[in-house]
C-alpha positions as CSV (number, residue, x, y, z in Angstrom):
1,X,87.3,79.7,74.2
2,X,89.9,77.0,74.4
3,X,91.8,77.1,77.8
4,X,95.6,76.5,78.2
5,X,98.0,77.0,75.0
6,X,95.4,79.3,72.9
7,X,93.7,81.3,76.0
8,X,97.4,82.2,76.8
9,X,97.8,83.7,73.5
10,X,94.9,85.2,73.8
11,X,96.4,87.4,76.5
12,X,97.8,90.3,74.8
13,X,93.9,90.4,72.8
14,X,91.6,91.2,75.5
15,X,90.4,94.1,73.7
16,X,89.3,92.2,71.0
17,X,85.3,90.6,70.8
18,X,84.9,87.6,72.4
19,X,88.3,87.0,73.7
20,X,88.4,86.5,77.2
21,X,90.1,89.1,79.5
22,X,90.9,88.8,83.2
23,X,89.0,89.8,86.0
24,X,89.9,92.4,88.7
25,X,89.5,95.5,91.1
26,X,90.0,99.4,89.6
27,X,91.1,101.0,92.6
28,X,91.0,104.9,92.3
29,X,92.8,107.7,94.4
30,X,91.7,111.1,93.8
31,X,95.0,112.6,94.0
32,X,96.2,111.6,90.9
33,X,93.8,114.4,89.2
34,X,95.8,117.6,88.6
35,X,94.5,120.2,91.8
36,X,92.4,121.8,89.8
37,X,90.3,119.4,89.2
38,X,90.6,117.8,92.4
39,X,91.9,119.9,94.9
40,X,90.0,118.1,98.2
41,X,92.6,115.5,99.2
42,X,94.3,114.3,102.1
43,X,97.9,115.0,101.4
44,X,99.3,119.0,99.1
45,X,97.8,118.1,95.6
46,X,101.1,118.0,93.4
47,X,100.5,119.9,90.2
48,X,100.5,118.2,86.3
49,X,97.8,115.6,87.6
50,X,95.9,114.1,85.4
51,X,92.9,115.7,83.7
52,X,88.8,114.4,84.5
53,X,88.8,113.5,80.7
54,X,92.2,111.4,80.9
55,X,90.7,109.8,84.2
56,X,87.2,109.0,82.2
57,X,89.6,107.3,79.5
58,X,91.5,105.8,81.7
59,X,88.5,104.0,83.3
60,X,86.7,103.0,79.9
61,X,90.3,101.3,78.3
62,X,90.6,99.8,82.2
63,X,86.9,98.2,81.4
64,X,87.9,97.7,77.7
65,X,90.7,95.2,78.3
66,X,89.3,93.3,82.2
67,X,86.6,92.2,83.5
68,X,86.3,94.8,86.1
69,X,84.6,92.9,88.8
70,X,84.7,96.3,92.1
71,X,85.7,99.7,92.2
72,X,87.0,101.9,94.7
73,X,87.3,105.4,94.9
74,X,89.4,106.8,97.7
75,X,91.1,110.3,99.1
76,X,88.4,112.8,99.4
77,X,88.8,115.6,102.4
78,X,85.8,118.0,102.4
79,X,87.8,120.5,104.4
80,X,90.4,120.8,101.8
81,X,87.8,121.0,98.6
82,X,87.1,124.3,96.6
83,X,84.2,124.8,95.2
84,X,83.1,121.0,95.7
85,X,85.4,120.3,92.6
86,X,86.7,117.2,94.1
87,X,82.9,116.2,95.1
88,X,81.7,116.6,91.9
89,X,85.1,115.0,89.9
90,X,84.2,112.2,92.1
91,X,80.2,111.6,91.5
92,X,81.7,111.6,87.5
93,X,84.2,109.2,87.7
94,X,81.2,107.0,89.7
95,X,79.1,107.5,86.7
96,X,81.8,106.5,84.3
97,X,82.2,103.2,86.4
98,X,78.3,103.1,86.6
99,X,78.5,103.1,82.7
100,X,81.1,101.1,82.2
101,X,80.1,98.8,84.4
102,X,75.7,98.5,82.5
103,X,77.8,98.1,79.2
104,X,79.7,95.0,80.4
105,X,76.3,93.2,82.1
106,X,74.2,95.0,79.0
């Protein structure tokens, strides 16, 4: 692809094949998943987070539209968890980014 002028107005198409999209880091905190989901983290989950399956969307359209070149995944307090709900919210969200992340480089 054509760098300057046209890559700029490529921006807004990342999503599209072939168009090149910008590289960068997905950082994620566990405490934006609703407390039922997640409720092992550091600070008083706040209720109305977001859903596993909105977080596993959120993480595919992240890869759809950059180059996601590192992940982090952050908040987790064993003491606080139930159930190992936020254990297990979290070894999903690493398989998302494990998928993700073979589709790019397959």
């Amino acid at each position: 692809m054509a760098r300057g002028k046209a890559a700029g107005r490529c921006a807004g198409c990342a999503g599209q094949a072939g168009a090149e999209r910008a590289g960068g880091l997905s950082h994620i905190d566990r405490d934006s998943l609703d407390p039922q989901v997640a409720p092992g983290v550091v600070f008083d989950p706040v209720p109305g987070g977001l859903s596993l399956e909105d977080m596993e969307e959120g993480i595919r359209a992240a890869f759809a539209r950059f180059r996601v070149r590192a992940a982090t995944l952050s908040v987790y307090d064993p003491d606080r968890d139930q159930e190992d709900k936020t254990l297990r919210a979290g070894l999903r969200i690493i398989e998302v980014l494990a998928e993700e992340a073979a589709r790019e480089i397959g």
